[in-house]
LUMZA-572432 format. One record per residue (C-alpha): z, x, y. Coordinates in steps of 0.02 Angstrom, whole numbers. Each point is the difference from the previous one (the first is absolute). Layout:
<lumgus>
[lumgu [Z; X; Y]]
...
</lumgus>
This chain:
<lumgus>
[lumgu [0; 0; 0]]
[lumgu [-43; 56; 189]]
[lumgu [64; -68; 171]]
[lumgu [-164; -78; 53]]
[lumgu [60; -103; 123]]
[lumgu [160; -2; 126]]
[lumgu [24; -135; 146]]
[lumgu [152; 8; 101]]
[lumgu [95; -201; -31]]
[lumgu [149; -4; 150]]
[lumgu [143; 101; 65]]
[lumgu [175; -83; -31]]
[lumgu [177; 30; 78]]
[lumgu [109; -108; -115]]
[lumgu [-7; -67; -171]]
[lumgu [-83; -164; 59]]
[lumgu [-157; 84; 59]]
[lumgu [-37; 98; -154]]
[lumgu [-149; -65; -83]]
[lumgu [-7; -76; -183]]
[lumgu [55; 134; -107]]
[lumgu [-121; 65; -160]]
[lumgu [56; 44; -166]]
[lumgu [62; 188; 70]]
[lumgu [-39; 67; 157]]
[lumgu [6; 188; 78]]
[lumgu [114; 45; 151]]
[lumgu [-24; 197; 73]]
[lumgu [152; 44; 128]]
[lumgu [36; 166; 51]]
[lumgu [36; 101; 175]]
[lumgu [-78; -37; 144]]
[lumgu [-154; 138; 9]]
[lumgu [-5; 22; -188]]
[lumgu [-182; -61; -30]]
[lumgu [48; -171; -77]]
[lumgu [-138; -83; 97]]
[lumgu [-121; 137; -12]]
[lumgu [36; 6; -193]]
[lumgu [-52; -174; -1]]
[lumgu [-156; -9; 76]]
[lumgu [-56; 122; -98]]
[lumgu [48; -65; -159]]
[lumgu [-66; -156; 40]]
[lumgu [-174; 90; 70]]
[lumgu [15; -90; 172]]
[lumgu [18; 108; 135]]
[lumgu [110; -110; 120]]
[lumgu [89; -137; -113]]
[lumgu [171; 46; 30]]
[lumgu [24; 80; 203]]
[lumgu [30; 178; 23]]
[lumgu [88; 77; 158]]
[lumgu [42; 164; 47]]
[lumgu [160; -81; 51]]
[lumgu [109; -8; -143]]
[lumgu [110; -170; -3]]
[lumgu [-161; -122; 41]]
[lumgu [38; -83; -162]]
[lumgu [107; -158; 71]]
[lumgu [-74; -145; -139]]
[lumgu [-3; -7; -182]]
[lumgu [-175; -2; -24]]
[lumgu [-109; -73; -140]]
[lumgu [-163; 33; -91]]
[lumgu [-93; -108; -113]]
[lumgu [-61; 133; -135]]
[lumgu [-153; -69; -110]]
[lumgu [52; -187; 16]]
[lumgu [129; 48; -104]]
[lumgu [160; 88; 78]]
[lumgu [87; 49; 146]]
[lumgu [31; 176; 63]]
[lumgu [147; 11; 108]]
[lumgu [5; 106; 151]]
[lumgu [196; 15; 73]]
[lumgu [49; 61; 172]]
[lumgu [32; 191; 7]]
[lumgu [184; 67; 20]]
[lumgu [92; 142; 62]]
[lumgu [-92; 39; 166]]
[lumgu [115; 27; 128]]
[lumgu [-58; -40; 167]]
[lumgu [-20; -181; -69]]
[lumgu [136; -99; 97]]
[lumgu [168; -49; -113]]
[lumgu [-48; -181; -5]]
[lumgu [-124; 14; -56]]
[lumgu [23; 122; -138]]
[lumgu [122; -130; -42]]
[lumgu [-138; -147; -26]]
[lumgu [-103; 119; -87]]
[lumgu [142; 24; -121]]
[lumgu [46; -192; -17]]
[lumgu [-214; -43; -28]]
[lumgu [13; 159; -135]]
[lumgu [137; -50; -94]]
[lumgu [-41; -185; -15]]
[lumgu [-149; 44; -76]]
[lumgu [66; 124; -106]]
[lumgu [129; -147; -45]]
[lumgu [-115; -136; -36]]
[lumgu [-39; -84; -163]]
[lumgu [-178; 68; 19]]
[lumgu [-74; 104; -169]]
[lumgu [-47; 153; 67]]
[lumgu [-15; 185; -2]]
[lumgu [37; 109; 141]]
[lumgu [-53; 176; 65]]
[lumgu [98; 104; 76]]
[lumgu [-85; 135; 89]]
[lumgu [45; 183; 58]]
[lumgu [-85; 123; 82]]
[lumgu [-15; 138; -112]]
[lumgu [13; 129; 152]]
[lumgu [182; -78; 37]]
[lumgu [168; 15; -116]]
[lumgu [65; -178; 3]]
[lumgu [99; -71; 138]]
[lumgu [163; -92; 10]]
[lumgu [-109; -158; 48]]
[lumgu [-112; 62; -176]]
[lumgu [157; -4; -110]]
[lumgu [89; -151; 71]]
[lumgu [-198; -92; -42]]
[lumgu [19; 64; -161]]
[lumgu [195; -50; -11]]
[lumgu [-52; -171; 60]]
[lumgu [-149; -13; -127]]
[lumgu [105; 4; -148]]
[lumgu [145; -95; 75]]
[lumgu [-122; -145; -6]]
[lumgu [-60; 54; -182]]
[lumgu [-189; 13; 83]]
[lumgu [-122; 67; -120]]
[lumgu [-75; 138; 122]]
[lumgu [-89; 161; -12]]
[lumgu [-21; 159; 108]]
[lumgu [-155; 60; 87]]
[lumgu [-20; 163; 90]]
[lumgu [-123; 10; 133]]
[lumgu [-79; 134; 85]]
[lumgu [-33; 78; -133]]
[lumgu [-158; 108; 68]]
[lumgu [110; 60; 132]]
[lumgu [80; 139; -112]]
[lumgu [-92; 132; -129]]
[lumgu [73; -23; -192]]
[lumgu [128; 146; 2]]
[lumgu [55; -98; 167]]
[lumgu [18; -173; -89]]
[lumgu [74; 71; -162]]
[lumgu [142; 93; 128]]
[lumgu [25; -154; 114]]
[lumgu [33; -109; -143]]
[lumgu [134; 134; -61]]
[lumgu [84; -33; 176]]
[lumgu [-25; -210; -37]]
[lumgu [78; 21; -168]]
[lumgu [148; 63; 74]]
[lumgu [33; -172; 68]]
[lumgu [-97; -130; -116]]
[lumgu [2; 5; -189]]
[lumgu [-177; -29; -59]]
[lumgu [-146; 60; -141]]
[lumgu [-176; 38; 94]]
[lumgu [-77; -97; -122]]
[lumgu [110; -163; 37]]
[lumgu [-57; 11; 200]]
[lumgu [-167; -10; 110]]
[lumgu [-95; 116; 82]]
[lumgu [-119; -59; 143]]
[lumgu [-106; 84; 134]]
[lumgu [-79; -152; 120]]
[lumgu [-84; 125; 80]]
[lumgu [-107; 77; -176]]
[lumgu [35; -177; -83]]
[lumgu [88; 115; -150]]
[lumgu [113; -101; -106]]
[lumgu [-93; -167; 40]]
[lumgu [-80; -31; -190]]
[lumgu [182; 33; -54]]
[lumgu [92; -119; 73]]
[lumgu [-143; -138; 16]]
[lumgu [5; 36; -192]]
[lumgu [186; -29; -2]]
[lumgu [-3; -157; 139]]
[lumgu [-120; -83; -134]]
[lumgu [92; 48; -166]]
[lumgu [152; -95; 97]]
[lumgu [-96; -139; 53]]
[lumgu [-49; -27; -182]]
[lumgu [174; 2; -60]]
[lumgu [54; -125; 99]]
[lumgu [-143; -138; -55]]
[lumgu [-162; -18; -18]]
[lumgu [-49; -140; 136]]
[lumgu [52; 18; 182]]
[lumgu [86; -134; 73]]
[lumgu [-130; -119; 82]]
[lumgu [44; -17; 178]]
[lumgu [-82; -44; 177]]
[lumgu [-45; 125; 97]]
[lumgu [17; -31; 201]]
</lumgus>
């Protein structure tokens, strides 16, 4: 299976405004300036689907994205810039963790810049991930920004704060587009698992 076609549905504040949920869905969260919406648009082959801004913290919506008339990707506001005012780090945190604590089937990415060891804001993400028993997944990005003996020494440093097996994470470049087969492959393997048939559903 391929993403052959993505069409961006609504952006929603509270529960209320989400729209009909599918059989499992895919959220990506991660830092503000990590790539998340970069990675996107270029898995999904569409150059300007989800916004990018060279100002982290643009990310104010949960976002959602109709993926082969079938299922949703999820695209949640960045965290951990910190010129963004208190309040509204504070909304940002409420709209995340509502989400995150909904009765919605779905998978979530968590992505971190492979350049970076993990922040506090990283590890409380990850804290909060499995305090709501989500079923998530890491994905480093930016990969091309670093030569092999660079990556293989950076994730050394990583290790020393998250337990993890290279082969049980992602690696993605938005830029080169490596790592896309990958985790389309795995995005469709899950989509299988959870059923056959997509919910049928109206599409505003």
């Amino acid at each position: 299976m391929r993403i052959k076609k993505t069409d961006f549905i609504k952006s929603a504040v509270v529960i209320n405004d989400y729209p009909e949920s599918t059989e499992i869905e895919f959220a990506f969260i991660g830092r503000s300036n990590v790539g998340k919406s970069s990675l996107i648009n270029s898995l999904t082959n569409r150059r300007n689907l989800a916004r990018t801004s060279k100002t982290p913290g643009r990310t104010q919506l949960i976002n959602f994205f109709d993926v082969n008339e079938d299922f949703y990707f999820v695209d949640l506001p960045g965290y951990g810039f910190a010129k963004v005012p208190e309040a509204v780090k504070k909304n940002w945190g409420k709209l995340i963790s509502d989400y995150l604590n909904s009765d919605r089937e779905k998978i979530v990415f968590l992505l971190l810049d492979i350049r970076r060891v993990p922040s506090g804001d990283d590890i409380e993400m990850l804290k909060w991930l499995e305090h709501y028993d989500i079923n998530y997944y890491i994905i480093f990005t930016k990969t091309d920004k670093l030569s092999n003996n660079q990556k293989f020494k950076q994730l050394k440093e990583i290790k020393r704060k998250l337990e993890f097996n290279n082969n049980d994470v992602f690696f993605y470049s938005a830029l080169k587009n490596t790592g896309r087969e990958e985790l389309e492959e795995f995005i469709f393997d899950e989509r299988k698992k959870a059923g056959k048939t997509g919910l049928k559903r109206t599409l505003d």
